[in-house]
N, CA and C atoms as an extended XYZ file, in Angstrom:
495
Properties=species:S:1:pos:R:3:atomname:S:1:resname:S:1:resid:I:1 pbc="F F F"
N         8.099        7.186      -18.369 N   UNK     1
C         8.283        6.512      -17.106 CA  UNK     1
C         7.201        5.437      -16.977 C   UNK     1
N         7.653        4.307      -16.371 N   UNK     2
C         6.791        2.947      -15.923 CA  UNK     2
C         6.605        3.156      -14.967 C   UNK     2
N         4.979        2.769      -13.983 N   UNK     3
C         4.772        3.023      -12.744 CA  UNK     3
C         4.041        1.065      -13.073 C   UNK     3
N         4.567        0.368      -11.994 N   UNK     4
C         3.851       -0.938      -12.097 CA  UNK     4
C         2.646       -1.012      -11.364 C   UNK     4
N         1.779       -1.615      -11.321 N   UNK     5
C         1.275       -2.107       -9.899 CA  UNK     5
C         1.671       -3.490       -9.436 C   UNK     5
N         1.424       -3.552       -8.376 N   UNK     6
C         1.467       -4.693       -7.927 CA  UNK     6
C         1.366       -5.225       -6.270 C   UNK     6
N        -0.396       -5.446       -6.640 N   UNK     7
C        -1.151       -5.688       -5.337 CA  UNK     7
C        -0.853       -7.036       -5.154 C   UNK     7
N        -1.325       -6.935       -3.798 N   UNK     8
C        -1.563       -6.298       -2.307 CA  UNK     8
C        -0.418       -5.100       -2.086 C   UNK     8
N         0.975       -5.862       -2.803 N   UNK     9
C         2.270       -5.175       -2.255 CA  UNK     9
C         2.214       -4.054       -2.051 C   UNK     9
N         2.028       -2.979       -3.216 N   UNK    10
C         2.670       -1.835       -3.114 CA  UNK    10
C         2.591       -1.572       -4.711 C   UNK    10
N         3.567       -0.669       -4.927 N   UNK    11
C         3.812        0.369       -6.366 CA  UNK    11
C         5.429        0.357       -6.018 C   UNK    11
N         6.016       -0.907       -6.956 N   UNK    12
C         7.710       -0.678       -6.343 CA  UNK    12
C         8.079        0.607       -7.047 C   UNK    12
N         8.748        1.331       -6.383 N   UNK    13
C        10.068        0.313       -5.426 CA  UNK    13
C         9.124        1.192       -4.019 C   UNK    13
N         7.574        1.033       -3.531 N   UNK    14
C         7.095        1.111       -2.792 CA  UNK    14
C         6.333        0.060       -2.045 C   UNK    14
N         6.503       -0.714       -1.229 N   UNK    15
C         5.954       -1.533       -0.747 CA  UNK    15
C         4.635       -1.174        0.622 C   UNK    15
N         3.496       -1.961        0.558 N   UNK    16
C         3.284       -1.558        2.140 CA  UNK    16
C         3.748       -2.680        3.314 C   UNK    16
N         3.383       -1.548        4.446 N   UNK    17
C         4.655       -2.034        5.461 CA  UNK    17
C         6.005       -1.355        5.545 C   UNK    17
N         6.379       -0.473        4.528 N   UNK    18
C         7.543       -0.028        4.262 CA  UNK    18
C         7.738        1.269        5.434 C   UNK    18
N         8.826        1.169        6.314 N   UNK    19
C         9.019        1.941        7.154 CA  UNK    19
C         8.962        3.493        6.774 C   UNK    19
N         8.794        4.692        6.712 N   UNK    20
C         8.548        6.005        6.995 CA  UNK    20
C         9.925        6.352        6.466 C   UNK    20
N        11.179        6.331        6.630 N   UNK    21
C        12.342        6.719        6.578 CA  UNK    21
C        12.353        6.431        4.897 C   UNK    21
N        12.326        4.902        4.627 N   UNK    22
C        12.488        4.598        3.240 CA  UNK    22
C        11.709        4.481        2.523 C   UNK    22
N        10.296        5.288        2.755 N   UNK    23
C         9.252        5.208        1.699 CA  UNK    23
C         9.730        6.891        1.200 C   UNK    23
N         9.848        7.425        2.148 N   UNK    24
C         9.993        9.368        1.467 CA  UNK    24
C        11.667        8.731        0.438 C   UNK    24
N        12.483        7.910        0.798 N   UNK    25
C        13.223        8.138       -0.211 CA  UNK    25
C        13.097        7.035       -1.517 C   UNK    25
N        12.008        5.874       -1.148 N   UNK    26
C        11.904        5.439       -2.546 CA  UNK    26
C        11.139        5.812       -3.382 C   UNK    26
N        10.145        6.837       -2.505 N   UNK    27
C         9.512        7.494       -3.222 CA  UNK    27
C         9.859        8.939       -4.304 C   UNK    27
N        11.386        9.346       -3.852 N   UNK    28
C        12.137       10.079       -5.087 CA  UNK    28
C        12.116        9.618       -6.085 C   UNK    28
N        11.840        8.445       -6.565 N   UNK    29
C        12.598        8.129       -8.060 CA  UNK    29
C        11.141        8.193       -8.694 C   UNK    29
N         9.580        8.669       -8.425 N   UNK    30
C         9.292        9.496       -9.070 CA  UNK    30
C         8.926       10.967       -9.004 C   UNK    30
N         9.975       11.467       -8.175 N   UNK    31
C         9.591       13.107       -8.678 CA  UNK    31
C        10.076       13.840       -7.183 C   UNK    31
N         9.456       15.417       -6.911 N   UNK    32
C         9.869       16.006       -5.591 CA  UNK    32
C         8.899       15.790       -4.604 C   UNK    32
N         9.549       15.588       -3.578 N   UNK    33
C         9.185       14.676       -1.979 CA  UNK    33
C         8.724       15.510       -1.309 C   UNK    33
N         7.395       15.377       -1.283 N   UNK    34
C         7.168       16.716        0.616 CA  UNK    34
C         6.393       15.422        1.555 C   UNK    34
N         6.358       16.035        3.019 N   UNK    35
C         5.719       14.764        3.535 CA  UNK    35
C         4.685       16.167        4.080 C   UNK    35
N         3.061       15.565        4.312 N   UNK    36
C         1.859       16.077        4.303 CA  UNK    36
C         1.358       15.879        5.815 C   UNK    36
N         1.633       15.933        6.653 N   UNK    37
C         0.552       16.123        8.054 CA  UNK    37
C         1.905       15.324        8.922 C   UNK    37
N         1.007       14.269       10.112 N   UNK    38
C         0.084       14.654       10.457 CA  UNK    38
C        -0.972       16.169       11.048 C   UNK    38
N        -2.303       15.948       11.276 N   UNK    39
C        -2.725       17.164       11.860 CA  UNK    39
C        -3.477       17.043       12.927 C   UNK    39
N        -4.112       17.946       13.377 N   UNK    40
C        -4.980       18.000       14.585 CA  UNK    40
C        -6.575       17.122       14.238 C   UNK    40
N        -6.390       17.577       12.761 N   UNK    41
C        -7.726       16.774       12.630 CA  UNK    41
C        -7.552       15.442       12.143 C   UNK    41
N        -6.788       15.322       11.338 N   UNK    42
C        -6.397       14.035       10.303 CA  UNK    42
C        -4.517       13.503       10.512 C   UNK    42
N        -4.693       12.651       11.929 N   UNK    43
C        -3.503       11.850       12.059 CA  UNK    43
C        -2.618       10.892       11.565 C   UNK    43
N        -3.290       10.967       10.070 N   UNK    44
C        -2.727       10.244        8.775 CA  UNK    44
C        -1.184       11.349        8.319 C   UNK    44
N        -0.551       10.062        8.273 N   UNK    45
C         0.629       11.152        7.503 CA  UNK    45
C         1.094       10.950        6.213 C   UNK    45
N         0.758       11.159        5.006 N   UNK    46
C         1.220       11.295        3.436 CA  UNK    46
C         2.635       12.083        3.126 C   UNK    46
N         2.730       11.102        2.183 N   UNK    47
C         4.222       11.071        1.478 CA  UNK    47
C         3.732       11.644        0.149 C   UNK    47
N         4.550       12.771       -0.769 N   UNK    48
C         3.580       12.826       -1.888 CA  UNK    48
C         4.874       13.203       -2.782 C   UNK    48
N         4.734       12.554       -4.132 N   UNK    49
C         5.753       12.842       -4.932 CA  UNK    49
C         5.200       13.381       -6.278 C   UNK    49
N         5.623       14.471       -6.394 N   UNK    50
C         5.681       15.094       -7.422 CA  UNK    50
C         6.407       15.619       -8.425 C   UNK    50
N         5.402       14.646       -9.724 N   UNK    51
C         6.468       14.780      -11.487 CA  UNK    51
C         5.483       15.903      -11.910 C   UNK    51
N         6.071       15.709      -13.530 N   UNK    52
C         5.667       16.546      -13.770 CA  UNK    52
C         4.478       15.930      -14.817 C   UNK    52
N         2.731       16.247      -14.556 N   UNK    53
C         1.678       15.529      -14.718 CA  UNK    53
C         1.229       14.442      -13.937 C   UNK    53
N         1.904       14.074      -13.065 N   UNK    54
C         1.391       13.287      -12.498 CA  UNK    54
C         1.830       13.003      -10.894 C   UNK    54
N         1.264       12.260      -10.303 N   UNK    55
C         2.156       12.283       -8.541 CA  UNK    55
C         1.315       10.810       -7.617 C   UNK    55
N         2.217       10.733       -6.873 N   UNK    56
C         2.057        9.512       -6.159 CA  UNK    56
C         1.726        9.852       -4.935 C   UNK    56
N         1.110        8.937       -4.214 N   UNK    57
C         0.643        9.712       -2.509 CA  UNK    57
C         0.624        8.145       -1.752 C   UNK    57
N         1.863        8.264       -1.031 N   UNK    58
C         2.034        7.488       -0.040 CA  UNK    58
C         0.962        7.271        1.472 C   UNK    58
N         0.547        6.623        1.878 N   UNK    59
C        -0.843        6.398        2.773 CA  UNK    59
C         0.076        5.677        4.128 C   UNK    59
N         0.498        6.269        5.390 N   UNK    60
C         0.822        6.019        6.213 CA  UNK    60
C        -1.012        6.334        7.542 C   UNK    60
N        -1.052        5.284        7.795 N   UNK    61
C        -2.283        5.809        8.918 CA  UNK    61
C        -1.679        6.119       10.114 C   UNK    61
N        -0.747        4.684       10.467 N   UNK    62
C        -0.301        4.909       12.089 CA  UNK    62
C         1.231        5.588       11.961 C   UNK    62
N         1.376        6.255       11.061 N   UNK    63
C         2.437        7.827       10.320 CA  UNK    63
C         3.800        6.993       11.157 C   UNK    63
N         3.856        5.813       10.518 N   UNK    64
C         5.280        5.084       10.619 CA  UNK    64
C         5.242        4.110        9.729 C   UNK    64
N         4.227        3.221        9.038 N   UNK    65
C         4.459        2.247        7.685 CA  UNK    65
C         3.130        2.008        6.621 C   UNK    65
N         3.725        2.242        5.550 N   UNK    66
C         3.133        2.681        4.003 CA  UNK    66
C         2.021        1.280        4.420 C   UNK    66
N         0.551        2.146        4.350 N   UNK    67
C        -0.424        1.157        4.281 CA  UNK    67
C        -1.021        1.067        2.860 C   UNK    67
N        -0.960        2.199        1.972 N   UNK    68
C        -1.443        2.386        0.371 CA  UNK    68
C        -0.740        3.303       -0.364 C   UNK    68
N        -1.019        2.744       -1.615 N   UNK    69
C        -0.134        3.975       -2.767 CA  UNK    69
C        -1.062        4.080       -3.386 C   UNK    69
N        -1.404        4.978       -3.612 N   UNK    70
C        -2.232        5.891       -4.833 CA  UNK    70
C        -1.191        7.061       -6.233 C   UNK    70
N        -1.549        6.350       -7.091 N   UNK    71
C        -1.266        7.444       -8.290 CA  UNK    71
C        -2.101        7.764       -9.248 C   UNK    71
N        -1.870        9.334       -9.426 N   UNK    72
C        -3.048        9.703       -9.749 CA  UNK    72
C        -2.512       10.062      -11.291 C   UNK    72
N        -2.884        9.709      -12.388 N   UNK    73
C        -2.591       10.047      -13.295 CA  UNK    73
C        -2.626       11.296      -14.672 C   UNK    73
N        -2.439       11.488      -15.297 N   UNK    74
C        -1.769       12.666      -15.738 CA  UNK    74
C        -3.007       13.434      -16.508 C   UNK    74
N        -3.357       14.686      -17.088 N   UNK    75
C        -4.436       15.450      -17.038 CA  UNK    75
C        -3.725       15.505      -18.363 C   UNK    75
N        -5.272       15.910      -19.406 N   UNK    76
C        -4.982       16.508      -20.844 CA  UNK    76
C        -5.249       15.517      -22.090 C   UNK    76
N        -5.876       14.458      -21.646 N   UNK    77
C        -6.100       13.563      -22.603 CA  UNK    77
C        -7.226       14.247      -23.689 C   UNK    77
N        -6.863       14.001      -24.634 N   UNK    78
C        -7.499       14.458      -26.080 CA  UNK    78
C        -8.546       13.958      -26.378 C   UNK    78
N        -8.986       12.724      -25.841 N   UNK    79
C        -9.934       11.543      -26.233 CA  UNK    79
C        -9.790       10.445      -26.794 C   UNK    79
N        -8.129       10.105      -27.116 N   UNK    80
C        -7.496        8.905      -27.413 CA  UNK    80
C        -7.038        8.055      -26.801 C   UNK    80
N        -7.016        8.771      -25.868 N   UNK    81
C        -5.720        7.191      -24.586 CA  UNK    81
C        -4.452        8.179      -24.281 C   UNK    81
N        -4.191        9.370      -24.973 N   UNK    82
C        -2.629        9.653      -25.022 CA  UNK    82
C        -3.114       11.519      -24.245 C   UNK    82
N        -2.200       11.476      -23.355 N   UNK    83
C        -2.247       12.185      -22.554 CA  UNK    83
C        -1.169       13.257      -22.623 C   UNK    83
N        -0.501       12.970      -23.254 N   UNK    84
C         0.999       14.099      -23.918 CA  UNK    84
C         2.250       13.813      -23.161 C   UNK    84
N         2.547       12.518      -22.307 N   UNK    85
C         3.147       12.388      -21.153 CA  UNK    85
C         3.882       10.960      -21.606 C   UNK    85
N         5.030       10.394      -21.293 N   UNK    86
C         5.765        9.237      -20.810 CA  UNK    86
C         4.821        8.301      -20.460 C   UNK    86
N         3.954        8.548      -19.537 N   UNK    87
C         4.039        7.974      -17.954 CA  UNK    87
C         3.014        6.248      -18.576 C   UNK    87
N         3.454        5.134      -18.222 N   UNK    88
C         2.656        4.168      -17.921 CA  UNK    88
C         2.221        3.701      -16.768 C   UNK    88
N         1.199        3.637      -16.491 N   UNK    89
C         0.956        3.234      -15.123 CA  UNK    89
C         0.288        1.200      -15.446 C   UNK    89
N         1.415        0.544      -15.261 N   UNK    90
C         0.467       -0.267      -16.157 CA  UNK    90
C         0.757       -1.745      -14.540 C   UNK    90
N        -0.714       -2.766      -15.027 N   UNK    91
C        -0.718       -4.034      -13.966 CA  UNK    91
C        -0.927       -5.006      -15.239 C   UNK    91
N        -0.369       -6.019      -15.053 N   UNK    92
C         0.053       -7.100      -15.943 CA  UNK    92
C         0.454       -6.312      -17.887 C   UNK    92
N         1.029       -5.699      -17.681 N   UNK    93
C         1.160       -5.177      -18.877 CA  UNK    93
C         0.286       -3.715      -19.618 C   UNK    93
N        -0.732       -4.082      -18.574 N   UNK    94
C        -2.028       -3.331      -19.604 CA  UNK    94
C        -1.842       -1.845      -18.872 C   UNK    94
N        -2.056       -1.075      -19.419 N   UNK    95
C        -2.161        0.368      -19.274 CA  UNK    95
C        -3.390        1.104      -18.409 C   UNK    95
N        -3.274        0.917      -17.331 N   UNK    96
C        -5.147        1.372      -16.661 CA  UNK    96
C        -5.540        2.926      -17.102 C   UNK    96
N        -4.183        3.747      -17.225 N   UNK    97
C        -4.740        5.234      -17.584 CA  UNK    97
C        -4.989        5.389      -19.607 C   UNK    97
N        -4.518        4.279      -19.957 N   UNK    98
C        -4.609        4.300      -20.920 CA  UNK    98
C        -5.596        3.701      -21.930 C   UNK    98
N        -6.684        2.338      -20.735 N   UNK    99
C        -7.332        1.714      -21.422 CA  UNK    99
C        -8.778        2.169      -20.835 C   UNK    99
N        -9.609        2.442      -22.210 N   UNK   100
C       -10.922        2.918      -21.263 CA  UNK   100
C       -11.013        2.136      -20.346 C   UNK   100
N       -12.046        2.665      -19.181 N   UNK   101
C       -12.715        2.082      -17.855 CA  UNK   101
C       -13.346        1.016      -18.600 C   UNK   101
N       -14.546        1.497      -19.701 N   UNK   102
C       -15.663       -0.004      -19.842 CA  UNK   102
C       -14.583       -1.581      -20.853 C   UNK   102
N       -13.420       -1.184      -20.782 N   UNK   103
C       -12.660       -2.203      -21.364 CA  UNK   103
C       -12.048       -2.746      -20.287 C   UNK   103
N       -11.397       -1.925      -19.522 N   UNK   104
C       -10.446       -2.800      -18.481 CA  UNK   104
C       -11.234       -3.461      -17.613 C   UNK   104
N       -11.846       -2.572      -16.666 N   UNK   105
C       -13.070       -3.682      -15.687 CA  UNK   105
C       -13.268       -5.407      -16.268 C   UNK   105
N       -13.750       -5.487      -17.279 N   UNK   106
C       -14.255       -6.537      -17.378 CA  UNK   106
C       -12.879       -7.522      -18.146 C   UNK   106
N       -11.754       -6.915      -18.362 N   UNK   107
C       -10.447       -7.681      -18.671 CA  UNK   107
C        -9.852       -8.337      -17.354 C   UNK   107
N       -10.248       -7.631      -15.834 N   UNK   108
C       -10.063       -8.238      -14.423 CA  UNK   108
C       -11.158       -9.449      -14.393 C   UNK   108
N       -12.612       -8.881      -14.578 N   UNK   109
C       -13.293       -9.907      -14.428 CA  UNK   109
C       -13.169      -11.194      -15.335 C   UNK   109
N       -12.667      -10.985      -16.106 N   UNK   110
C       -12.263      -12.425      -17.366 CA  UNK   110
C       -11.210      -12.969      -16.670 C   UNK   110
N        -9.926      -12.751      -16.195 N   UNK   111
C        -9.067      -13.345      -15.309 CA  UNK   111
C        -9.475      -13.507      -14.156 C   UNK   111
N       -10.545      -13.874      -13.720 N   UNK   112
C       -11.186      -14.482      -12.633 CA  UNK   112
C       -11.177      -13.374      -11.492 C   UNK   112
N       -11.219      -12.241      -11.363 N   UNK   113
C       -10.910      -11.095      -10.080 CA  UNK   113
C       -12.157      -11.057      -10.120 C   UNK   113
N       -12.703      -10.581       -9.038 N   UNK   114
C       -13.965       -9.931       -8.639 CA  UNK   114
C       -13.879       -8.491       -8.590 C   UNK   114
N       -15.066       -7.662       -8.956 N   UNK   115
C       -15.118       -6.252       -9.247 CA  UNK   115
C       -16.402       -5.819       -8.396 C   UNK   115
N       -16.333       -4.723       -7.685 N   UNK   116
C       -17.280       -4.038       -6.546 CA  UNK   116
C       -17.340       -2.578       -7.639 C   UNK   116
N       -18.922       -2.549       -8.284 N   UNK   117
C       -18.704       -1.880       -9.300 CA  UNK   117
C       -19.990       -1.002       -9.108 C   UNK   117
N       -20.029       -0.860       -7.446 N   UNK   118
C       -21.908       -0.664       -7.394 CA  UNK   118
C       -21.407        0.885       -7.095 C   UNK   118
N       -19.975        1.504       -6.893 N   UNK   119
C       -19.830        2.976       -7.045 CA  UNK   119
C       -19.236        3.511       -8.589 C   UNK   119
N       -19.685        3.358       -9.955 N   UNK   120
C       -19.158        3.499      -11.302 CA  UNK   120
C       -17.776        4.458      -10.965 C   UNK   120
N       -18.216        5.497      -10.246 N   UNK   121
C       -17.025        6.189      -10.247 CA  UNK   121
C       -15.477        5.837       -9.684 C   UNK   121
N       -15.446        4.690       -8.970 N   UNK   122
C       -14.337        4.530       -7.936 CA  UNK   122
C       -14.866        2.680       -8.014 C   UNK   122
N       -14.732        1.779       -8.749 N   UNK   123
C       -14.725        0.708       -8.700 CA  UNK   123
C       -13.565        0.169       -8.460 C   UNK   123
N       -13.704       -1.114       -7.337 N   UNK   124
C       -12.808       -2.074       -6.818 CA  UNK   124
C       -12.421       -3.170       -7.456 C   UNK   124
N       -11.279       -3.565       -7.427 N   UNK   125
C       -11.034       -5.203       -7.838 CA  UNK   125
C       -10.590       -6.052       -6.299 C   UNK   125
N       -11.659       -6.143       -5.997 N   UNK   126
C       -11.677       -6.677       -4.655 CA  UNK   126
C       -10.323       -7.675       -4.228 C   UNK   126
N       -10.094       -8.508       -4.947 N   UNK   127
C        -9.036       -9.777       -4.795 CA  UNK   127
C        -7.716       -9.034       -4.750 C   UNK   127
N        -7.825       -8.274       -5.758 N   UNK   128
C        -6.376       -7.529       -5.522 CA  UNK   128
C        -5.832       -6.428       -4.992 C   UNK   128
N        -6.799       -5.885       -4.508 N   UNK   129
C        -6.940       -4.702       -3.644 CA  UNK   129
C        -6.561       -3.500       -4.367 C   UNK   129
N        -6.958       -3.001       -5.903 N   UNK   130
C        -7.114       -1.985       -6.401 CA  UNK   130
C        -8.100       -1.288       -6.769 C   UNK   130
N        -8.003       -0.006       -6.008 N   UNK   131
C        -9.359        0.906       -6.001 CA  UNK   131
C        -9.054        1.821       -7.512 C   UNK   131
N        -9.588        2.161       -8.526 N   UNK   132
C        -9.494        3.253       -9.478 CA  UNK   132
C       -10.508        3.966       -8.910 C   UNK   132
N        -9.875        5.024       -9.656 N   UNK   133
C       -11.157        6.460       -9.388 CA  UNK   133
C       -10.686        7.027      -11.237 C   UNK   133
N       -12.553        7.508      -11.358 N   UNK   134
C       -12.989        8.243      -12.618 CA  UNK   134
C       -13.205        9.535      -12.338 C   UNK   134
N       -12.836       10.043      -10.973 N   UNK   135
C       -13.272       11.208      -10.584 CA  UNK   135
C       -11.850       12.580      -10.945 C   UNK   135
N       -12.296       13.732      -11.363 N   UNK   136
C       -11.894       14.566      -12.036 CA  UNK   136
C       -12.094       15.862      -12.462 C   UNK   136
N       -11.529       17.389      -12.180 N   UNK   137
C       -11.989       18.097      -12.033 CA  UNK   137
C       -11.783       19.045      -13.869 C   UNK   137
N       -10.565       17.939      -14.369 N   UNK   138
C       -10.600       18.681      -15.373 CA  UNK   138
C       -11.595       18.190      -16.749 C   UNK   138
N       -11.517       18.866      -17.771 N   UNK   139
C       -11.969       18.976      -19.019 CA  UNK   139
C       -12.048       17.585      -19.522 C   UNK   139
N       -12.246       16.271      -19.528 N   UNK   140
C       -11.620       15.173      -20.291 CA  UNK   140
C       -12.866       14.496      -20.933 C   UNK   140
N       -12.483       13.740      -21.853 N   UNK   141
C       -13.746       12.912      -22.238 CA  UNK   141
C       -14.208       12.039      -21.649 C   UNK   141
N       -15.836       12.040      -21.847 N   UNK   142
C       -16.572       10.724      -20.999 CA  UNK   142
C       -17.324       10.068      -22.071 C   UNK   142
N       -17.493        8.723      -21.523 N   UNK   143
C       -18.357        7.808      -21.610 CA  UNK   143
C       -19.662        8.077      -21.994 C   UNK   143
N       -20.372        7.965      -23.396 N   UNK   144
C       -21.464        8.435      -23.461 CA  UNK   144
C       -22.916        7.886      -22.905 C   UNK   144
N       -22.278        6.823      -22.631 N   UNK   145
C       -22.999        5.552      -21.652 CA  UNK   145
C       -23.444        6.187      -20.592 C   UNK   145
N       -22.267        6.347      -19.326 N   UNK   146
C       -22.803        7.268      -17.831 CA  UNK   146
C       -21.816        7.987      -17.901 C   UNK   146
N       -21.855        8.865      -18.778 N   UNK   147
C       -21.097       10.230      -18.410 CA  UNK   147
C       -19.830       10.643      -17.738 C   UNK   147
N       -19.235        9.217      -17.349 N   UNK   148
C       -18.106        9.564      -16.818 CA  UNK   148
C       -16.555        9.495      -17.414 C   UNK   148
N       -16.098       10.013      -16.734 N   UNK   149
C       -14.538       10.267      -17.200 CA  UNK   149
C       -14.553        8.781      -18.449 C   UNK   149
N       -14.011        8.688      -19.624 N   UNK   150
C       -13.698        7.175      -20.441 CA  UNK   150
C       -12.475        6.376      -19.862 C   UNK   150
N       -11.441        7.318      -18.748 N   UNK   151
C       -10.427        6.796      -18.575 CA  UNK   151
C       -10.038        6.524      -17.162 C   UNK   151
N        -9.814        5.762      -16.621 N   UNK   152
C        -9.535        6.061      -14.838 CA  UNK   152
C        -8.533        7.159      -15.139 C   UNK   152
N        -8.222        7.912      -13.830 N   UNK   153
C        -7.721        9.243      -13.759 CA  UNK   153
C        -6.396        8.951      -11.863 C   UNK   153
N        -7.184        7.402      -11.156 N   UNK   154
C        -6.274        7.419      -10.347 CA  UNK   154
C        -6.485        5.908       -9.899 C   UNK   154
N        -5.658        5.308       -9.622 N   UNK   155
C        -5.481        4.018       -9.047 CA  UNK   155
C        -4.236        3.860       -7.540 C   UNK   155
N        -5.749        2.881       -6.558 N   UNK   156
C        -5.017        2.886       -5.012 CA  UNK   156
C        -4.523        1.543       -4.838 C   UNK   156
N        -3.481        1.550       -4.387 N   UNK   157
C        -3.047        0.015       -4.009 CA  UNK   157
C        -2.895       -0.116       -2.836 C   UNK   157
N        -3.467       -1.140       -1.873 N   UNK   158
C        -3.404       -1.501       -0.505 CA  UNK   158
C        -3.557       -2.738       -0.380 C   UNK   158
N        -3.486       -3.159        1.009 N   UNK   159
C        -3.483       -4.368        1.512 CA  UNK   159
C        -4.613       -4.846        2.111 C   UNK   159
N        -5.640       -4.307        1.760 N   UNK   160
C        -6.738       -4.731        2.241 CA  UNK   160
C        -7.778       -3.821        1.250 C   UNK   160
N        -9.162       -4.570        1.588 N   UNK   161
C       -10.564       -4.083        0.740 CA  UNK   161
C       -10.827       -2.916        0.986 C   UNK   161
N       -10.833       -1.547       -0.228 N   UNK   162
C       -11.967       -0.517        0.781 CA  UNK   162
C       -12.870       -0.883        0.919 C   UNK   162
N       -13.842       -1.845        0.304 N   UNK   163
C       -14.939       -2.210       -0.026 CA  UNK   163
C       -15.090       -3.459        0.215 C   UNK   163
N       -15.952       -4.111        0.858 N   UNK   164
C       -15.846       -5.919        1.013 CA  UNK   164
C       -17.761       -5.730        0.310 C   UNK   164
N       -18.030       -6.817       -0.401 N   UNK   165
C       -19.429       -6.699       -0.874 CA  UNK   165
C       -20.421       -7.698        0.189 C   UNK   165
């Protein structure tokens, strides 16, 4: 399976802005649909689809239109790039779960993006509004550099900065 990105927009066939009704069903075509809150404490309401290795999490704040997509990608990598899975999660072609972190970062910054890189674990590409995360509870290989995960493990797409520098 192909998962694109494509900021600011969305993760088609997910857009943000996308009304509540038709994000839980475009969000079937990858995997089974539950919708997550809201709650008493946290009035955010998530859309979450689940394959098998991997899952998508729809980001509703005002729990009526898709403000971010996050997918988090698939567990079990060997230390090659290959994770035992289909799944591409790829932005202009390139593979983010597939290409180490210390390679891709600076393949944004060569195409002129700006990178907010002062958290290693969860670095921004500011211009385009994609957050990765290296953060991870399982077994995987790291970076002998700073110890972290070699591979992003999840990428957020929104319409705005988490991070402005």
């Amino acid at each position: 399976m192909e998962i694109r990105l494509n900021p600011p927009d969305g993760i088609p066939p997910v857009f943000i802005g996308m009304p509540f009704e038709e994000a839980v069903k475009a969000a079937e075509v990858w995997g089974d649909v539950r919708v997550l809150g809201p709650t008493s404490l946290d009035p955010t309401v998530k859309i979450q689809a689940v394959n098998d290795g991997f899952d998508v999490l729809l980001i509703l704040r005002d729990q009526k239109t898709v403000n971010a997509v996050d997918v988090s990608g698939p567990d079990g990598d060997d230390g090659d790039g290959d994770d035992g899975t289909d799944l591409r999660v790829l932005y202009d072609g390139v593979d983010v779960f597939r290409t180490p972190a210390r390679q891709l970062l600076p393949m944004f910054a060569d195409r002129g993006h700006r990178i907010d890189d002062t958290d290693p674990e969860s670095p921004v590409v500011l211009d385009l509004t994609i957050a990765f995360s290296r953060w991870t509870s399982q077994d995987v290989p790291v970076d002998p550099e700073d110890g972290l995960p070699l591979y992003f493990t999840a990428a957020l797409v929104s319409n705005e900065n988490p991070r402005t520098p």
